[in-house]
C-alpha positions in Angstrom: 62.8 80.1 105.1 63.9 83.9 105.1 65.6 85.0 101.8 69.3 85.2 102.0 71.2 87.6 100.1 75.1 86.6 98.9 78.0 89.0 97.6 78.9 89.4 94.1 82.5 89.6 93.5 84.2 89.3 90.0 81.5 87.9 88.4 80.1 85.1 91.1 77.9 85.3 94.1 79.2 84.4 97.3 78.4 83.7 100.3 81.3 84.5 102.7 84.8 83.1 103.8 84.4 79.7 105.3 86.3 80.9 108.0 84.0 83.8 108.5 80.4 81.7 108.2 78.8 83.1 110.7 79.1 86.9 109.2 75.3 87.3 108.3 72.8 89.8 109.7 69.4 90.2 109.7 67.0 91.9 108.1 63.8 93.2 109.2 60.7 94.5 108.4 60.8 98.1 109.5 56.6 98.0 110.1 55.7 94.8 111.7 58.9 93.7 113.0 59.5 90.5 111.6 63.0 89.1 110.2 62.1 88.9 106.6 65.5 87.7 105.8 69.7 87.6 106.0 72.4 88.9 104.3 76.2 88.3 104.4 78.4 91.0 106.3 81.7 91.4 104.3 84.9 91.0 105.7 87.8 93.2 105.2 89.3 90.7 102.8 86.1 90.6 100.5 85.4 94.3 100.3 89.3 94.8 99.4 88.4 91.8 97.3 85.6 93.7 95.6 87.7 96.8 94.7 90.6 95.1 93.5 88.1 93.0 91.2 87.2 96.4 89.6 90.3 97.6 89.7 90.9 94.7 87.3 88.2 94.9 85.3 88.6 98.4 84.2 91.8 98.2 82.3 89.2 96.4 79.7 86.4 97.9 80.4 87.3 101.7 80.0 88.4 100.7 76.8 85.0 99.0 75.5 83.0 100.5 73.0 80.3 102.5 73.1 77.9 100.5 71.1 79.0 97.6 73.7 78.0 99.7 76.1 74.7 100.4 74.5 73.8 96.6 73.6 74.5 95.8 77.5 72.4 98.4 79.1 69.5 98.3 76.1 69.3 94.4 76.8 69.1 95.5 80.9 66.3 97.7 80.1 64.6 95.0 78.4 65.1 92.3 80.7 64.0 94.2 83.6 60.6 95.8 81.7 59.2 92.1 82.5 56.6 90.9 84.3 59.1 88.1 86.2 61.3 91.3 87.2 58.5 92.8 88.5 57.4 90.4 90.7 60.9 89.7 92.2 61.0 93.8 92.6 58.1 94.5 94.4 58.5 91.4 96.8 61.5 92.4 97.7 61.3 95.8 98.4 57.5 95.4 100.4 60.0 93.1 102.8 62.4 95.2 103.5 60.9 98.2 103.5 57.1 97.8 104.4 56.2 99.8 101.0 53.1 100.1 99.5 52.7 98.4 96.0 52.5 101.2 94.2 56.0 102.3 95.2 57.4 99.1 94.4 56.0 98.9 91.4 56.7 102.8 90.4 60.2 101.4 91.1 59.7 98.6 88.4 58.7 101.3 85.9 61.4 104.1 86.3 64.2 101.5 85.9 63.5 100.7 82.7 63.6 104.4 81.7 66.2 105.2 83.8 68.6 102.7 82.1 67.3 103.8 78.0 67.5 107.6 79.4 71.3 107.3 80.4 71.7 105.5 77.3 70.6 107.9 75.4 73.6 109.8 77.0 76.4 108.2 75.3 76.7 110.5 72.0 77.5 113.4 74.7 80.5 111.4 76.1 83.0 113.4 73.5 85.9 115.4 73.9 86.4 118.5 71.7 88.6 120.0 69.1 89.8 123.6 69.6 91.9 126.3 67.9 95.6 126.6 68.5 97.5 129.5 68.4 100.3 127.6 66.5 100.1 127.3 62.7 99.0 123.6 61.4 98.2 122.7 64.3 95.1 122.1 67.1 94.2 121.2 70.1 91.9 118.4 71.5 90.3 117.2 75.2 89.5 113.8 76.1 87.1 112.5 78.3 88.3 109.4 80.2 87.2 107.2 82.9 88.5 107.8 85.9 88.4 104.4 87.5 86.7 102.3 90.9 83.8 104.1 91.7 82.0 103.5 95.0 78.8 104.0 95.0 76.3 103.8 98.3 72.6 103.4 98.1 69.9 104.0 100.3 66.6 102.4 101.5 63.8 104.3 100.5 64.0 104.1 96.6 66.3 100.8 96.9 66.3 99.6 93.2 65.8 102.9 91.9 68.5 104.7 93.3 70.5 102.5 93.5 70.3 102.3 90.1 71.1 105.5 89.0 74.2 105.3 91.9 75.7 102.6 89.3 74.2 103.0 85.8 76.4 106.7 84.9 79.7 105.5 86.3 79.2 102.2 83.9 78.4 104.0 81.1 81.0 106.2 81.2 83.4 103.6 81.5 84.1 103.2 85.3 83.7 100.4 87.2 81.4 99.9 90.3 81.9 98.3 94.2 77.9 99.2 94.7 78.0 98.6 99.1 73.9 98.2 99.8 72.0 99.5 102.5 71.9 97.2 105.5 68.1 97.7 105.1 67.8 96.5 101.9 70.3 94.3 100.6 67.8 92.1 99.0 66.3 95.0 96.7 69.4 95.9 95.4 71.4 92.6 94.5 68.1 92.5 92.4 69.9 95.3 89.8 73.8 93.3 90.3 71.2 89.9 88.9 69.9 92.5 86.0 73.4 93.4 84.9 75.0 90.2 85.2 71.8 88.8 83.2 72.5 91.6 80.9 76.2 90.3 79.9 78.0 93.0 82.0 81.7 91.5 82.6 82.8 90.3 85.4 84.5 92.9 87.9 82.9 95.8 86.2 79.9 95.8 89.1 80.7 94.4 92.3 78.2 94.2 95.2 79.1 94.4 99.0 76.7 93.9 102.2 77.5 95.0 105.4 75.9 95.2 109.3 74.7 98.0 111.1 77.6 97.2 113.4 80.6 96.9 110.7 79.6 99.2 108.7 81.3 102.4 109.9 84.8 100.9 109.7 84.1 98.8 106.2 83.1 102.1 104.5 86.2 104.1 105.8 88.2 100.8 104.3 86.6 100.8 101.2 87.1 104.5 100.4 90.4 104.7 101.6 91.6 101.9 99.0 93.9 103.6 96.8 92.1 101.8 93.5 88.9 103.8 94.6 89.0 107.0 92.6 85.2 108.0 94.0 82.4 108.1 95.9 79.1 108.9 95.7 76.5 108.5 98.4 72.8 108.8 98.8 71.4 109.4 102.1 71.0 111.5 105.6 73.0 114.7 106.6 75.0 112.7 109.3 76.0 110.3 107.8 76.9 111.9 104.4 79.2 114.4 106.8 81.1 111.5 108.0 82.0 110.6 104.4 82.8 113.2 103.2 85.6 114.0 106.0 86.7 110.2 105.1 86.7 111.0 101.7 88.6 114.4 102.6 91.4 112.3 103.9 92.5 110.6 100.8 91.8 114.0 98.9 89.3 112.0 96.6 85.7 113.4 95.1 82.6 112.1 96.4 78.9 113.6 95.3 76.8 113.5 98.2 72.7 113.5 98.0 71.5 114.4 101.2 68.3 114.7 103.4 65.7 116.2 101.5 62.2 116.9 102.3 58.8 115.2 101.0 56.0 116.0 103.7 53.0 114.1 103.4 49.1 115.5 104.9 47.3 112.4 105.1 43.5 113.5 105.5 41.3 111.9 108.7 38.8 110.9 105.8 41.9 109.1 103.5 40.9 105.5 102.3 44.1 103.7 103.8 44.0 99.9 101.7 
């Protein structure tokens, strides 16, 4: 049976509106083909659900503690470093994305880092103190949260970046509606299980799926809700264009990672395994 990958809102997985059964779509291997498994397609209602979820969830949240912060993503780091988390990682990403192992598992590794590194990054989340130019008296900054974040992966490094789409925002005291590639929605709900695992609250990470087809007009939704505050976006030129003129609309931030290029000379006398 293909593996089928639910939503997370507030704190559960779902599956989707009883009404709306049917939304599902497939996923496929990109190199042989095959249909390796399906994923729910959110609705309007659950991707405005999703937001409005961490909408809720950071009027707490912003106000945690660092050291709670620390003891969540410390005990993330830890749970993922195992061998069980491995297996579930590389499995899942060789599906969706026809990987070699040693990409998965490469994957595997740098999360665990990933998630001590940014923790390590907490110390710096201060404000300052500064001189006034009034008598008895001084001045100070404040670094604050600033809210929903939206954060959209891509496919090639699924659990990786994805990963570092969600892990800052948290930290700092945002919450997350984390909307997965329709490549590799399997991959990523894998780091949603690590956090929730973890002891993250509910709301503060919310996970959304979407088709090829639907995805185009659930993106425009979910960054024009007014409790999104930004959006960040991994991914190709075209489509990073397109967001940004949606997110240009509502006057709100995004931080856009785009293209790149890694070319690869593979040798007629390579040993291919």
């Amino acid at each position: 049976m293909a593996h089928f990958t639910p939503l997370y809102i507030d704190g559960r997985w779902t599956t989707t509106n009883v009404a709306e059964a049917t939304r599902t779509f497939d996923v496929v291997n990109p190199a042989s083909g095959e249909v390796v498994g399906q994923a729910a397609s959110a609705s309007s209602e659950e991707c405005k659900a999703a937001v409005d979820a961490a909408a809720t969830a950071f009027k707490s949240w912003e106000h945690s503690t660092h050291a709670e912060r620390r003891a969540i993503f410390l005990k993330a780091a830890e749970l993922v470093s195992v061998n069980e988390y491995k297996k579930h990682i590389v499995v899942a990403m060789q599906a969706e994305t026809a990987a070699e192992e040693y990409w998965c598992t490469f994957n595997w590794v740098v999360a665990a880092n990933q998630l001590r590194t940014v923790t390590g990054m907490l110390s710096e989340l201060a404000g300052q103190t500064l001189p006034s130019g009034v008598a008895g008296a001084r001045l100070e900054t404040h670094r604050r949260a600033m809210g929903v974040i939206l954060s959209i992966a891509p496919w090639n490094g699924p659990f990786t970046l994805a990963l570092r789409a969600i892990a800052i925002p948290i930290l700092c005291g945002n919450t997350v509606v984390l909307k997965s590639s329709e490549a590799s929605p399997r991959s990523q709900a894998l780091i949603v299980q690590l956090f929730h695992d973890a002891g993250l609250p509910a709301g503060v990470l919310n996970y959304v799926s979407v088709s090829r087809e639907d995805a185009p007009v659930r993106t425009a939704e979910l960054i024009a809700y007014p409790a999104v505050r930004k959006v960040t976006f991994t991914g190709s030129d075209r489509v990073g264009k397109i967001i940004a003129m949606e997110a240009a609309k509502h006057l709100k931030p995004c931080v856009l990672e785009l293209g790149g290029s890694a070319p690869v000379i593979v040798h007629r006398f390579t040993v291919r395994k």
